[in-house]
VOTORDO-491800 format. One record per atom (N, C-alpha, C, O): chain; residue number from 1; atom name; x, z, y. Coordinates in steps of 0.1 Angstrom, whole numbers. Example, Ala and Ser with C-alpha at 12.3 -4.5 7.8 and 13.67 -1.06 7.14 Angstrom:
REM VOTORDO-491800
A/1/N/132/78/-57
A/1/CA/123/78/-45
A/1/C/132/78/-33
A/1/O/142/85/-33
A/2/N/128/71/-22
A/2/CA/137/71/-11
A/2/C/129/79/0
A/2/O/134/80/11
***
This chain:
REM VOTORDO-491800
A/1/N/-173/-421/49
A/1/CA/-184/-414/42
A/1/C/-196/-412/52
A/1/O/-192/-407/63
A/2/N/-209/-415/51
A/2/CA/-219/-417/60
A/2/C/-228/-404/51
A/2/O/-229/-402/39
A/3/N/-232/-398/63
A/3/CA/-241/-385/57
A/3/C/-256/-387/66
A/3/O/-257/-393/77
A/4/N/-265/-381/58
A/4/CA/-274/-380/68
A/4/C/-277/-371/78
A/4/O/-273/-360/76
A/5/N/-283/-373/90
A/5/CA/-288/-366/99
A/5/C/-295/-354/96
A/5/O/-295/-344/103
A/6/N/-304/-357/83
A/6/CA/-312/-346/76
A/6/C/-298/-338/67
A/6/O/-301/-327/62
A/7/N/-290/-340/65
A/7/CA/-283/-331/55
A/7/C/-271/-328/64
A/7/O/-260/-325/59
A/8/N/-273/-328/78
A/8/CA/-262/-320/84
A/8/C/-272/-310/95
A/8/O/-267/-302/103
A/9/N/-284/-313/94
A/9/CA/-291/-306/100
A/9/C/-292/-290/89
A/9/O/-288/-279/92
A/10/N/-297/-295/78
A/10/CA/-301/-290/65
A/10/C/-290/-279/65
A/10/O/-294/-267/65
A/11/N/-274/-281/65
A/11/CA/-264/-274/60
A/11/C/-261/-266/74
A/11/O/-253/-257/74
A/12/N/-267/-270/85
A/12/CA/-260/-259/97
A/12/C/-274/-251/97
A/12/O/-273/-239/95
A/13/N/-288/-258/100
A/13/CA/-291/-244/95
A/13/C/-292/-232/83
A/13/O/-295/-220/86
A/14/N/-290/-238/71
A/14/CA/-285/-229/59
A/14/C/-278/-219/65
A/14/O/-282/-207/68
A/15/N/-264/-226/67
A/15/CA/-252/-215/75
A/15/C/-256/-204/82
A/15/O/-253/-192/79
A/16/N/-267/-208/94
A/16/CA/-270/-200/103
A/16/C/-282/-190/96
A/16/O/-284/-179/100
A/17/N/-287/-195/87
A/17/CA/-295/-183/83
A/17/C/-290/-172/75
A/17/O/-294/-160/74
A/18/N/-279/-181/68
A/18/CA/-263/-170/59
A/18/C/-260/-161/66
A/18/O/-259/-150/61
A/19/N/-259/-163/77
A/19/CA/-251/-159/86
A/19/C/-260/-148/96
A/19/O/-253/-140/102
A/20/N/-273/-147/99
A/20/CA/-280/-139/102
A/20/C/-285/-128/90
A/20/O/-287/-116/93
A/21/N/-287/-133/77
A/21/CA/-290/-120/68
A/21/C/-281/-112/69
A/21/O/-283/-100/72
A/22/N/-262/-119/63
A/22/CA/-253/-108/67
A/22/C/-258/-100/76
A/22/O/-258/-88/72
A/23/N/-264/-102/89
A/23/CA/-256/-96/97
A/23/C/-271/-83/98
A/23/O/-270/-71/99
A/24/N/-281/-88/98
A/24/CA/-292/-81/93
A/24/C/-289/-68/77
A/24/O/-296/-57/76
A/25/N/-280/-72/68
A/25/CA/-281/-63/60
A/25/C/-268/-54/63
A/25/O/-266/-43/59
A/26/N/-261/-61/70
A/26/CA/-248/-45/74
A/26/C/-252/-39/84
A/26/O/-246/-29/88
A/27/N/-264/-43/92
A/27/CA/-271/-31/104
A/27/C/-280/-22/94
A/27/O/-281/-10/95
A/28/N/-287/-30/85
A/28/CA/-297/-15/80
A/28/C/-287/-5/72
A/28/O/-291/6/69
A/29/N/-274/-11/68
A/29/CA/-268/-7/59
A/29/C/-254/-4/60
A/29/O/-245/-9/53
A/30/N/-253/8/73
A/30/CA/-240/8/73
A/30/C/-231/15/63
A/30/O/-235/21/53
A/31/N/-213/13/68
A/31/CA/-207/17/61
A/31/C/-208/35/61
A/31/O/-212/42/70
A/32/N/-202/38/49
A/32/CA/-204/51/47
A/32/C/-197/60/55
A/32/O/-204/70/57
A/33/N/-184/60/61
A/33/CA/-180/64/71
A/33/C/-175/55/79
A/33/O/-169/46/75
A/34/N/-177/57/94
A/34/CA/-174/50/105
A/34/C/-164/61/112
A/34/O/-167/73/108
A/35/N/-154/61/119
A/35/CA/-143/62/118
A/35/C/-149/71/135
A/35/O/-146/82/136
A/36/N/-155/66/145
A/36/CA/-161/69/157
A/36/C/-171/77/152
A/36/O/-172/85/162
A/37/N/-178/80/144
A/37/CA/-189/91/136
A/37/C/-183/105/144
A/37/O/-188/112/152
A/38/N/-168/105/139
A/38/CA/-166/120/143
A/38/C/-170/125/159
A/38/O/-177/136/161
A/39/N/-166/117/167
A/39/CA/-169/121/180
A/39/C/-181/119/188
A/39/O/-183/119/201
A/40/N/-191/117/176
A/40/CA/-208/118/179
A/40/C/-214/128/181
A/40/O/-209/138/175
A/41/N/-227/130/189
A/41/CA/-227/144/199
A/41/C/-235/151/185
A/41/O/-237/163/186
A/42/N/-238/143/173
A/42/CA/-248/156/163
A/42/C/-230/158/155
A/42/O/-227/170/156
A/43/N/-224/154/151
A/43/CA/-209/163/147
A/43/C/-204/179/155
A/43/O/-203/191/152
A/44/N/-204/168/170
A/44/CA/-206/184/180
A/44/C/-216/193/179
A/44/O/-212/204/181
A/45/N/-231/194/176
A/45/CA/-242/197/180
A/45/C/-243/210/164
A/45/O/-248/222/163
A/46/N/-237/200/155
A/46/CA/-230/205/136
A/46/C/-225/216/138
A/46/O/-230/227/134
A/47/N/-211/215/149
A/47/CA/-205/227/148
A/47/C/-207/236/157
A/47/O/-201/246/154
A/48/N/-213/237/168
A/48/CA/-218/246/177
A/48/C/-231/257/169
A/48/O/-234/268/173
A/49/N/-236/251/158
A/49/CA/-246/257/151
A/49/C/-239/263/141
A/49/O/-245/273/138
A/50/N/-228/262/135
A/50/CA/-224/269/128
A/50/C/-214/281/130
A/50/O/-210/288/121
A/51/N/-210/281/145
A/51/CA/-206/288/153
A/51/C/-215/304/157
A/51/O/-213/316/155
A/52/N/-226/293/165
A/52/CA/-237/304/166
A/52/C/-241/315/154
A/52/O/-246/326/155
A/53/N/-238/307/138
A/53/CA/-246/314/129
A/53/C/-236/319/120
A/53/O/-237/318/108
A/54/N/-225/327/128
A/54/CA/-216/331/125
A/54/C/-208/329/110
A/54/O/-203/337/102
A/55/N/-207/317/109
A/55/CA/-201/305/99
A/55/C/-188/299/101
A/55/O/-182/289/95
A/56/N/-186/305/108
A/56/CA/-168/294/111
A/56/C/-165/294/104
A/56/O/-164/305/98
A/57/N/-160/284/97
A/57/CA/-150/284/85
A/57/C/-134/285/94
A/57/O/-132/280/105
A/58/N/-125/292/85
A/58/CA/-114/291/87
A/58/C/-106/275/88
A/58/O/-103/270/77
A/59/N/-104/270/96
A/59/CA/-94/255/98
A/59/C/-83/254/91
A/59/O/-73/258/97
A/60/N/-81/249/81
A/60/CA/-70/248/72
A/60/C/-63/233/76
A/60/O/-71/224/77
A/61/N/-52/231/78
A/61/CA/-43/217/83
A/61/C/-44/212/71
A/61/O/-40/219/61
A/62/N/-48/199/68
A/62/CA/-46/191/51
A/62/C/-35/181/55
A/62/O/-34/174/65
A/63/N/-26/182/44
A/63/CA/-16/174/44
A/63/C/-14/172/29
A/63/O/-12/181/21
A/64/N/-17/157/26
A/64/CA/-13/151/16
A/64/C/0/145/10
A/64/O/4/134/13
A/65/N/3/152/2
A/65/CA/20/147/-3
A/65/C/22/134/-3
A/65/O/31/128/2
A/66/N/9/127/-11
A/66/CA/11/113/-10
A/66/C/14/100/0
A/66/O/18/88/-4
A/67/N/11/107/14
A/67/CA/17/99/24
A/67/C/27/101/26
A/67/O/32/90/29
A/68/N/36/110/26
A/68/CA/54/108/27
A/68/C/51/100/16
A/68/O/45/90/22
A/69/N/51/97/2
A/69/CA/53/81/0
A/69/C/52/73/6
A/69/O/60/65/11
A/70/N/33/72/8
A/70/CA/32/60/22
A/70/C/44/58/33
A/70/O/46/47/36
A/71/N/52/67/37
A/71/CA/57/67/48
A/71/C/74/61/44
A/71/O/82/54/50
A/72/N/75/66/31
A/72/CA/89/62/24
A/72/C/84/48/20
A/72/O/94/41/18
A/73/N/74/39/18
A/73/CA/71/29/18
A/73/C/68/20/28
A/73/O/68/8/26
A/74/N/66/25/37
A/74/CA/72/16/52
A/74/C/85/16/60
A/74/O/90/9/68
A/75/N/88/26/54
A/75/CA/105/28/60
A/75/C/113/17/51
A/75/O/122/12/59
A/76/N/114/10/34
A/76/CA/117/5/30
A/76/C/116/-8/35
A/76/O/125/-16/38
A/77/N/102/-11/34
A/77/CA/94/-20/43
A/77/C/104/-24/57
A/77/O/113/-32/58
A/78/N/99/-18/62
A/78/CA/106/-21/74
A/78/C/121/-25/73
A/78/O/124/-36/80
A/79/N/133/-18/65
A/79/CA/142/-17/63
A/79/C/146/-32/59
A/79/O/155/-39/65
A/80/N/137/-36/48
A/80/CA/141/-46/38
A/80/C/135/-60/47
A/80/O/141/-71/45
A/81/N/123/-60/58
A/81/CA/119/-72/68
A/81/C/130/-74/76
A/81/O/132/-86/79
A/82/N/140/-63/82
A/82/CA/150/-62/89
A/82/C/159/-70/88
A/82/O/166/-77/96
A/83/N/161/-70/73
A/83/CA/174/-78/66
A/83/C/169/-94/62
A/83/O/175/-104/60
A/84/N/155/-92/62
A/84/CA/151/-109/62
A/84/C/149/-117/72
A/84/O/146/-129/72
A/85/N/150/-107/83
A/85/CA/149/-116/97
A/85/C/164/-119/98
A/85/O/168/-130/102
A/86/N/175/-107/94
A/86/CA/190/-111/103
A/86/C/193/-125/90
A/86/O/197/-135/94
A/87/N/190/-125/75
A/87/CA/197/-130/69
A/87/C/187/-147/75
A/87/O/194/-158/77
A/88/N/176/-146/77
A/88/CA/167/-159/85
A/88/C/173/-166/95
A/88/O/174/-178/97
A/89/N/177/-153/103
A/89/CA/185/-160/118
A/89/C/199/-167/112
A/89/O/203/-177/118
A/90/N/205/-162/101
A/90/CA/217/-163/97
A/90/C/222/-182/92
A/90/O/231/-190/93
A/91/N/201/-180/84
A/91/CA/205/-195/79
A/91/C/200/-205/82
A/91/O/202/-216/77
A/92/N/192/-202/96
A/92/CA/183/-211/110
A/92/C/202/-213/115
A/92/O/207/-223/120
A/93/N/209/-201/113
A/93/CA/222/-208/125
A/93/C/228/-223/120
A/93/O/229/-225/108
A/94/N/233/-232/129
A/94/CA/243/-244/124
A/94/C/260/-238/122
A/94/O/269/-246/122
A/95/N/263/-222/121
A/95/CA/274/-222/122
A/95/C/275/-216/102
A/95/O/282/-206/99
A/96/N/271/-219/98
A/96/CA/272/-213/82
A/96/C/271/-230/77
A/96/O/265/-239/83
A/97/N/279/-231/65
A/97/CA/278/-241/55
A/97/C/267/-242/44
A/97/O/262/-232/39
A/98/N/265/-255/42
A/98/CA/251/-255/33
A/98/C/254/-244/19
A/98/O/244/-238/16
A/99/N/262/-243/12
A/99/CA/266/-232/1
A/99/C/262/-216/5
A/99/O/253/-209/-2
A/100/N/268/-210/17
A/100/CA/266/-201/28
A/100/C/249/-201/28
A/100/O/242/-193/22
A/101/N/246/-210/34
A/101/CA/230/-212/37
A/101/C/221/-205/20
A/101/O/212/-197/19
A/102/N/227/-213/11
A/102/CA/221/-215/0
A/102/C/221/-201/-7
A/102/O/213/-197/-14
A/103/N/235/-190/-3
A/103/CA/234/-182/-7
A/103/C/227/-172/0
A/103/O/221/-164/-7
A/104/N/225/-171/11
A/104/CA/218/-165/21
A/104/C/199/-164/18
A/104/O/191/-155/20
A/105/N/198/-174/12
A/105/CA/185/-178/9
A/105/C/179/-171/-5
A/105/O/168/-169/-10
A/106/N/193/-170/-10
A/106/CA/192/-164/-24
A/106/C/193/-148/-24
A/106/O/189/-141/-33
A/107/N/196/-145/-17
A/107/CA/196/-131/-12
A/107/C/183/-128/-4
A/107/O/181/-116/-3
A/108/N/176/-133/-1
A/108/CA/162/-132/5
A/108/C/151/-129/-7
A/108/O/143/-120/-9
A/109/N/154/-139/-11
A/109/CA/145/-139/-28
A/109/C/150/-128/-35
A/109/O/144/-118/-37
A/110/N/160/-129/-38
A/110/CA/164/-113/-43
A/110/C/156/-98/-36
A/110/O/149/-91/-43
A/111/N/158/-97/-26
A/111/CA/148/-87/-16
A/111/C/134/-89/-19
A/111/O/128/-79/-22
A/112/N/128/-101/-20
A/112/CA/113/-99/-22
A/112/C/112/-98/-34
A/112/O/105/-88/-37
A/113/N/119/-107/-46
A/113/CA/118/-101/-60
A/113/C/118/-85/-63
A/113/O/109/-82/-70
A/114/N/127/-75/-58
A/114/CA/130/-64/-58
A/114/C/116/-58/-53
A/114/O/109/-53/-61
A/115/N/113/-58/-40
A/115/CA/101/-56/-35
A/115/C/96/-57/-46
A/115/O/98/-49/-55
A/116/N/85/-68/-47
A/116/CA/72/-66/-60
A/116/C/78/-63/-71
A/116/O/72/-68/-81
A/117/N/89/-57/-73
A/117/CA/93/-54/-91
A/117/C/89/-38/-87
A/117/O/83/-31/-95
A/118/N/93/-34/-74
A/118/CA/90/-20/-71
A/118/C/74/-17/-75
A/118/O/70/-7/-81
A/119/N/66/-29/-68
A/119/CA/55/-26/-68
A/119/C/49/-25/-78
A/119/O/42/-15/-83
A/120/N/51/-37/-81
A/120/CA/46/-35/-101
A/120/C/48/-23/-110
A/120/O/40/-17/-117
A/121/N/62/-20/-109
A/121/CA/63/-8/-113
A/121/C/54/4/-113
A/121/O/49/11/-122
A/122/N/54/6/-100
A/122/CA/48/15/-94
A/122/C/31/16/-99
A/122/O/26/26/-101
A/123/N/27/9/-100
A/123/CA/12/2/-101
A/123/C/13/9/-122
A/123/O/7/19/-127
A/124/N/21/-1/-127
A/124/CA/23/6/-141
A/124/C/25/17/-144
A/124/O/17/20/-152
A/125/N/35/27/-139
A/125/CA/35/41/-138
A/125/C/25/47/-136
A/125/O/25/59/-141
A/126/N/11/42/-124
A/126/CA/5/49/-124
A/126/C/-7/46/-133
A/126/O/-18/52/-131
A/127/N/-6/36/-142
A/127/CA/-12/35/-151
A/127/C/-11/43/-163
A/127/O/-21/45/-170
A/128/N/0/49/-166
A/128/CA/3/57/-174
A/128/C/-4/72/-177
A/128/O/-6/79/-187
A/129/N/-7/72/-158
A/129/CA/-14/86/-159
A/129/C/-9/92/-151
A/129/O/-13/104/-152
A/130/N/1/90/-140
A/130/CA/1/97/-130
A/130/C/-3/88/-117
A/130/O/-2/75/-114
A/131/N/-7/100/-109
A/131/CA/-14/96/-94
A/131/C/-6/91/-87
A/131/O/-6/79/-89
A/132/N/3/93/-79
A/132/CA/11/87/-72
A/132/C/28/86/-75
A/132/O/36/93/-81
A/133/N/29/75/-67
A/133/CA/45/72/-78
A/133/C/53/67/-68
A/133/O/45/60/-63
A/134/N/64/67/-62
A/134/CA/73/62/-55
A/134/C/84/54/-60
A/134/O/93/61/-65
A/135/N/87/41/-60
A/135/CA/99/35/-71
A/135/C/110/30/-60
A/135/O/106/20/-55
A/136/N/120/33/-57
A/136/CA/133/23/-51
A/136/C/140/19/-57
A/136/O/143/25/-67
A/137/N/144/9/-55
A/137/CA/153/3/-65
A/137/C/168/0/-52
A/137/O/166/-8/-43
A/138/N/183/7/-55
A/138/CA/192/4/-50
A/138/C/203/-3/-58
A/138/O/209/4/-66
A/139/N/206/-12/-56
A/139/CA/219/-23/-62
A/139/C/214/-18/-78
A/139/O/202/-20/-76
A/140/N/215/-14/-90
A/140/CA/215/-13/-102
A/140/C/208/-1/-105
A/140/O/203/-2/-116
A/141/N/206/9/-99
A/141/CA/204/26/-98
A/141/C/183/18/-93
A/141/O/179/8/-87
A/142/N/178/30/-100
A/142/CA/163/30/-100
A/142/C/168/42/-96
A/142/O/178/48/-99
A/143/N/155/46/-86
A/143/CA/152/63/-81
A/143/C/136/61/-83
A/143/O/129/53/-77
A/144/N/129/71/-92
A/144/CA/115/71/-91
A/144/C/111/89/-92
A/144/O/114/98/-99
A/145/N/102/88/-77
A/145/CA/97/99/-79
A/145/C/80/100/-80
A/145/O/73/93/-74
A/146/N/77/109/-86
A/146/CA/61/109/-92
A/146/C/57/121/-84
A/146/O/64/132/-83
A/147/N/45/118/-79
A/147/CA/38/134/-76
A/147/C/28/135/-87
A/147/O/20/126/-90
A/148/N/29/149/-94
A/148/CA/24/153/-104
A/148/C/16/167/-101
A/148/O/22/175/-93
A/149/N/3/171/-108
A/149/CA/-6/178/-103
A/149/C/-2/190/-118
A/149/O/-3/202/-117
A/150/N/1/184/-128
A/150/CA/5/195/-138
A/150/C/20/200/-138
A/150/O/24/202/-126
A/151/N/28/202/-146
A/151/CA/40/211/-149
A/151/C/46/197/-155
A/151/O/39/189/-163
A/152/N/58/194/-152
A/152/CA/66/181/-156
A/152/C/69/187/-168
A/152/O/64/198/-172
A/153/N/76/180/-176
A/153/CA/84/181/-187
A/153/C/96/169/-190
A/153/O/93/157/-188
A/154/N/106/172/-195
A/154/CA/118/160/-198
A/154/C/108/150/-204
A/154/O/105/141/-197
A/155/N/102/151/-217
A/155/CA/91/144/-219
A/155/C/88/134/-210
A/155/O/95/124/-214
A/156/N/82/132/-201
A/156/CA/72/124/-190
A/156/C/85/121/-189
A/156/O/88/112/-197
A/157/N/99/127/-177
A/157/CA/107/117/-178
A/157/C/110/105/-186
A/157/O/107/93/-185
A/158/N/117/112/-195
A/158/CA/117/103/-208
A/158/C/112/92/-211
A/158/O/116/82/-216
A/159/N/98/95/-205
A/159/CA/85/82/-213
A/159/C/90/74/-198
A/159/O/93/62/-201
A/160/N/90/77/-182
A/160/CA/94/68/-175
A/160/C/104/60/-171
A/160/O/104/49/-164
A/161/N/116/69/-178
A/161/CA/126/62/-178
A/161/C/126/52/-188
A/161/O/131/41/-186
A/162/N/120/55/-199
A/162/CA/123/43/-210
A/162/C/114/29/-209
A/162/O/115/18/-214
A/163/N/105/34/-200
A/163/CA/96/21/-195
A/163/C/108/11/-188
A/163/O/114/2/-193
A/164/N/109/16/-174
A/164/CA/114/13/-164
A/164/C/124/3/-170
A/164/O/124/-9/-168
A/165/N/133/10/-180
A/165/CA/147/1/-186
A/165/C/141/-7/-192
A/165/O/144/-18/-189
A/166/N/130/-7/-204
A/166/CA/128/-21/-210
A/166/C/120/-27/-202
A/166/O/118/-37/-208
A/167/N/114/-26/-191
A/167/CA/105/-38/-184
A/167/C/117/-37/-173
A/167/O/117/-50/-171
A/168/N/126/-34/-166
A/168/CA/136/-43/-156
A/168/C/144/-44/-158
A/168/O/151/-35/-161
A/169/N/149/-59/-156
A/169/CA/160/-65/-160
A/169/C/170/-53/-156
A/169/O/176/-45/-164
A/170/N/170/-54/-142
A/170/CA/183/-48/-128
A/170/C/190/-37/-132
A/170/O/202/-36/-130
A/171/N/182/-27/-138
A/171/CA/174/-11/-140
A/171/C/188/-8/-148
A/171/O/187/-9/-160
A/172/N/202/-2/-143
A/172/CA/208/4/-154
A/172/C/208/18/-153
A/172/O/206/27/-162
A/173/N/208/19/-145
A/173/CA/204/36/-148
A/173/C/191/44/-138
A/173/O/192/44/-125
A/174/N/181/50/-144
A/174/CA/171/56/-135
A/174/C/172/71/-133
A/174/O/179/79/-141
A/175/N/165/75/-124
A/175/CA/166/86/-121
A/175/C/149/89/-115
A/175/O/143/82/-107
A/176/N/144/103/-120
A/176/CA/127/106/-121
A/176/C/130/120/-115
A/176/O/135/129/-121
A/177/N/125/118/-102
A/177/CA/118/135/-98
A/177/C/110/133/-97
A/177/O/105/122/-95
A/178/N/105/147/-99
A/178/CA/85/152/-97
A/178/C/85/160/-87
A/178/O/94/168/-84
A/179/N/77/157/-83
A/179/CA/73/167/-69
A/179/C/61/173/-73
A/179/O/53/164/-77
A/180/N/56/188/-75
A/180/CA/45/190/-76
A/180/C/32/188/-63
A/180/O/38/190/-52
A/181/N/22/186/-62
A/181/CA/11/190/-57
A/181/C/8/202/-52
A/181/O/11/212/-59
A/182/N/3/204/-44
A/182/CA/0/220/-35
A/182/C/-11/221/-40
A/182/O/-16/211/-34
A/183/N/-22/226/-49
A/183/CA/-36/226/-45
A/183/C/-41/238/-51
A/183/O/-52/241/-50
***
């Protein structure tokens, strides 16, 4: 394929002028918070004036419930990569039979299936109307816990258990705590 000299000239400097506006419109336009902001000397300069003008606000520690999920979702994470690395090494080894191998493989896919069935779930549930949702799924047993900002009721169970069972296959029996919100 023969191109011209003018149309490869033409498309690199296109590129390069693409490539200078970006970079011209995220300097006039930064992001809303920059993460290094805080340890900027007008942050310091913020609170020394509000010090002086006898303003201290009391320091309250924030801790958000919703990260122990975060945290119970990397622990699974982690847990569940664990077992796809030993069952990987298992069927990289030449000492298992191709049947062995094949089942080993099928137990992998099981793990990631399980994985995004969590996720989906989870994603659906909080479609329903609650904010955060935690889903595990062990051998047959669903465990789902919801952080909820109102007063639970068997109700809301109810409605999530009966989801859970008609959308997963696996799902024989679930189980729903709420954790309330501090606020």
């Amino acid at each position: 394929m023969k191109t011209n000299k003018r149309t490869v000239w033409f498309l690199t400097l296109l590129s390069l002028v693409a490539v200078i506006s970006i970079y011209y419109v995220k300097k006039e336009a930064p992001m809303p918070f920059d993460g290094i902001a805080i340890f900027t000397k007008e942050t310091k300069d913020a609170t020394k004036l509000l010090e002086k003008d006898g303003k201290s606000e009391e320091v309250k520690p924030v801790f958000a419930e919703s990260y122990i999920f975060q945290d119970m979702r990397m622990e699974v994470r982690n847990e569940r990569s664990e077992m796809v690395e030993q069952l990987t090494t298992k069927m990289t080894s030449s000492d298992y039979s191709a049947e062995q191998k094949n089942e080993i493989f099928n137990e992998i896919a099981d793990l990631r299936k399980i994985s995004s069935t969590e996720a989906l779930m989870e994603m659906q549930i909080q479609a329903l109307g609650y904010p955060e949702v935690f889903v595990r799924a062990e051998d047959e047993r669903v465990n789902v816990t919801v952080l909820s900002t109102e007063s639970h009721s068997p109700k809301m169970a109810a409605e999530i258990t009966q989801y859970i069972m008609s959308s997963w296959d696996g799902a024989q029996t679930v189980k729903v705590d709420f954790a309330e919100t501090k606020e």
